[in-house]
C-alpha positions as CSV (number, residue, x, y, z in Angstrom):
1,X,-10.1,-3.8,18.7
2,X,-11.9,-7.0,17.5
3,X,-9.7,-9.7,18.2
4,X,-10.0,-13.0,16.3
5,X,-7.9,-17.1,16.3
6,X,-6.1,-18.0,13.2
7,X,-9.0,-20.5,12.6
8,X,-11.1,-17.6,12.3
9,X,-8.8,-15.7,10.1
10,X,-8.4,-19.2,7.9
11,X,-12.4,-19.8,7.8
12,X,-13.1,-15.8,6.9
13,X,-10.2,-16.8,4.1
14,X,-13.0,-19.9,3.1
15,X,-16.1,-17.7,2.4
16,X,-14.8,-14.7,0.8
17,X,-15.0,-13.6,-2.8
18,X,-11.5,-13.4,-4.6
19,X,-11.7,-10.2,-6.3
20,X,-7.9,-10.4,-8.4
21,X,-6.3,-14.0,-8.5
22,X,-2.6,-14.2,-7.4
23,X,-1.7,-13.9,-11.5
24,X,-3.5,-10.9,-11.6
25,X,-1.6,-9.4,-8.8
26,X,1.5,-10.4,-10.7
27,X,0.7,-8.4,-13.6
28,X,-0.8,-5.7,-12.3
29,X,3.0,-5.2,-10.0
30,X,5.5,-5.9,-13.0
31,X,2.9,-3.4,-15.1
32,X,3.4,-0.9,-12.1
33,X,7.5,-1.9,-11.5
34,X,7.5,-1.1,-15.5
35,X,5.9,2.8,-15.2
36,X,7.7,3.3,-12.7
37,X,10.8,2.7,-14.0
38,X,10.2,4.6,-17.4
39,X,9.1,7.6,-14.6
40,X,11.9,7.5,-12.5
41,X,14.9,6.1,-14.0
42,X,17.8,7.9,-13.4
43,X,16.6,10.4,-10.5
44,X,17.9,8.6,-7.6
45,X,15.1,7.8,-6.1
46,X,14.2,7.4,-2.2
47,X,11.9,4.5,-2.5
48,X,10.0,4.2,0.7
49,X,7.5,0.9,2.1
50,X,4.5,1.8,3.7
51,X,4.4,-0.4,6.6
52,X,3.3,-2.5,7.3
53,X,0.6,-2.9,4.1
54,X,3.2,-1.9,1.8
55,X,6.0,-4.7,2.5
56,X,4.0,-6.9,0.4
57,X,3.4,-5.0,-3.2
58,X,7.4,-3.0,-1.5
59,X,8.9,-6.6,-1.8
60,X,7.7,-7.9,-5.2
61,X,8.1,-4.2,-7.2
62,X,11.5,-3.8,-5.8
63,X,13.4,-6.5,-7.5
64,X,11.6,-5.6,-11.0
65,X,13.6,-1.4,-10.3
66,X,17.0,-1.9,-12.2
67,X,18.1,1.3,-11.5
68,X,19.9,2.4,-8.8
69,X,17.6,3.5,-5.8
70,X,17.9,3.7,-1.7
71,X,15.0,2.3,0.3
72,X,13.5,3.3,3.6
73,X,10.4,2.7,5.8
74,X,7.4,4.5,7.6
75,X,5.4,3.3,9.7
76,X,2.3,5.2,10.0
77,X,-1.1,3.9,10.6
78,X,-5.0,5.0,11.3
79,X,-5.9,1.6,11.4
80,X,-3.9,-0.7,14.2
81,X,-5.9,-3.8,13.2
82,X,-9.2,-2.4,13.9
83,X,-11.4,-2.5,10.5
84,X,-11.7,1.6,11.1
85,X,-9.4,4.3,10.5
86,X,-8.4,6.8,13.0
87,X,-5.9,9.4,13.8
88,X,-2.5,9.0,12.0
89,X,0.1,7.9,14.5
90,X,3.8,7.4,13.5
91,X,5.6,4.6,14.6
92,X,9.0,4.5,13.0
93,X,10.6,6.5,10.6
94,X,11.5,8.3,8.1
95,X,15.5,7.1,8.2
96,X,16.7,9.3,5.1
97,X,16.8,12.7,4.3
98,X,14.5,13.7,1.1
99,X,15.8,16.7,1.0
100,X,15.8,17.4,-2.8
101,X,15.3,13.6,-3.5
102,X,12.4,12.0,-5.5
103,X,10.7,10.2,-3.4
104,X,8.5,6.7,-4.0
105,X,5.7,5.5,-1.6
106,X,4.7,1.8,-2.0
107,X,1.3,0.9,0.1
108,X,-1.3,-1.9,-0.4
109,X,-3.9,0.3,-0.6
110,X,-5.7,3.8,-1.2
111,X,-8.6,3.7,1.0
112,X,-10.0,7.1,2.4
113,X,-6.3,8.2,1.4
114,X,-5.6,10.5,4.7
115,X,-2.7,7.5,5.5
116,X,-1.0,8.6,2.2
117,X,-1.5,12.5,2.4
118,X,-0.2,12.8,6.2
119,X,2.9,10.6,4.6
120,X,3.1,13.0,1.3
121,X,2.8,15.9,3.4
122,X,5.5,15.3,5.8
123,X,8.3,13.9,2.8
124,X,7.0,17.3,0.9
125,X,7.7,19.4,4.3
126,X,11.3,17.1,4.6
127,X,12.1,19.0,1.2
128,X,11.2,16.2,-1.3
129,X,11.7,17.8,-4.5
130,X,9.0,15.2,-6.1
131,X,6.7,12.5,-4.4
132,X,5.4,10.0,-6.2
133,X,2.6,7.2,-4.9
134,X,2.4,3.7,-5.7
135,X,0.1,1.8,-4.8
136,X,-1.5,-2.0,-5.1
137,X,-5.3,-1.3,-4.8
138,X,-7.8,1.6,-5.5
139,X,-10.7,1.3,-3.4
140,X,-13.7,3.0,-5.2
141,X,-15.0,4.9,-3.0
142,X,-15.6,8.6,-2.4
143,X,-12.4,10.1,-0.3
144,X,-11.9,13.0,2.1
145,X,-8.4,13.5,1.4
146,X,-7.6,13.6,-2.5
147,X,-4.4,12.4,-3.0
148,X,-3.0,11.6,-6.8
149,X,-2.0,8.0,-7.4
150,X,0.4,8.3,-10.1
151,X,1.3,4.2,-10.5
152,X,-2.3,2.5,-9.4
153,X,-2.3,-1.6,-9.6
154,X,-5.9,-2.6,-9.4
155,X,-9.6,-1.7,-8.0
156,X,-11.5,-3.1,-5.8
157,X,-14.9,-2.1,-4.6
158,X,-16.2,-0.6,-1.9
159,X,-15.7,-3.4,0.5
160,X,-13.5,-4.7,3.2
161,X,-10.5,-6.2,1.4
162,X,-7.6,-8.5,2.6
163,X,-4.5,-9.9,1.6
164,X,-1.0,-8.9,-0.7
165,X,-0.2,-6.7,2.3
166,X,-3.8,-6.1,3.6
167,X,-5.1,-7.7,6.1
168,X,-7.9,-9.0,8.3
169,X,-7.8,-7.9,11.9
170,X,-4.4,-8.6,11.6
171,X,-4.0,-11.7,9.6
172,X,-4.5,-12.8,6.0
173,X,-1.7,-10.3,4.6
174,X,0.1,-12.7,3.1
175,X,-2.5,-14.5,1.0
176,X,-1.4,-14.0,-2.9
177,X,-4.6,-13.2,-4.3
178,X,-7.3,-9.9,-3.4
179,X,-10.3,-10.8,-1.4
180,X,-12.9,-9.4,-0.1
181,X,-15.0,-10.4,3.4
182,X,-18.4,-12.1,2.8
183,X,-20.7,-11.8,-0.1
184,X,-21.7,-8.1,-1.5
185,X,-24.6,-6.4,-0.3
């Protein structure tokens, strides 16, 4: 793993393009909060945060759920600060039985989408009667692992994008708008 200073982090920050201001990002959650409550009002929902991505877009769509819901976390990553994906490793969770719950993923992103389908797979396999995915950020990009995004905030490009929960070899996750490293090729 690339390791970098907080002055590094900060001056990355500097030069890179914003791709969604922080008022977009604010939209695009309460437009997602509001789908998802017309969807899944009145199931009694699981809603799980994809850590640690997901505690950003988790936090701010939470609040705007007035319904009654349980939360829980995973913690499963391919990524472990490097800017690569690798094997899915779970760290923590899940705390709650899905059996015959509807379940709610929030992550920051869908990237190559293998993060979400291992996550899906194992919920559906926990006897999830419905899983639903939620996240902040479509990466367009061609994927190896289909997985169906049924509440999708924004898109980005095919490019290596940081804050709202994602971050930049470890920092940068909690800068309020979308960015993206350096200038597009």
């Amino acid at each position: 793993m690339t390791t970098i200073s907080a002055q590094q982090a900060w001056e990355i920050l500097h030069q890179a393009d914003c791709l969604h201001t922080p008022e977009a990002v604010e939209t695009a959650l309460a437009r997602m909060a509001a789908q998802i409550t017309q969807a899944i009002d009145g199931d009694d929902p699981l809603v799980v945060c994809v850590m640690t991505g997901g505690v950003v877009p988790f936090g701010k769509i939470l609040p705007q759920l007035h319904f009654p819901l349980q939360i829980d976390y995973v913690h499963a990553t391919r990524y472990k600060n490097r800017l690569h994906g690798g094997q899915l490793q779970w760290i923590s969770g899940p705390h709650h039985n899905p059996r015959d719950r509807v379940v709610l993923l929030i992550d920051d992103i869908l990237d190559e989408g293998a993060t979400l389908a291992g996550i899906e797979t194992r919920y559906r396999g926990e006897g999830a009667r419905e899983v639903y995915k939620a996240v902040l950020v479509v990466k367009d990009r061609p994927r190896k692992h289909e997985v169906k995004i049924e509440f999708a905030g924004l898109e980005v490009p095919d490019r290596y994008v940081f804050g709202c929960g994602m971050d930049y070899k470890g920092y940068l996750r909690n800068i309020a708008g979308i960015y993206a490293e350096g200038k597009p090729e």
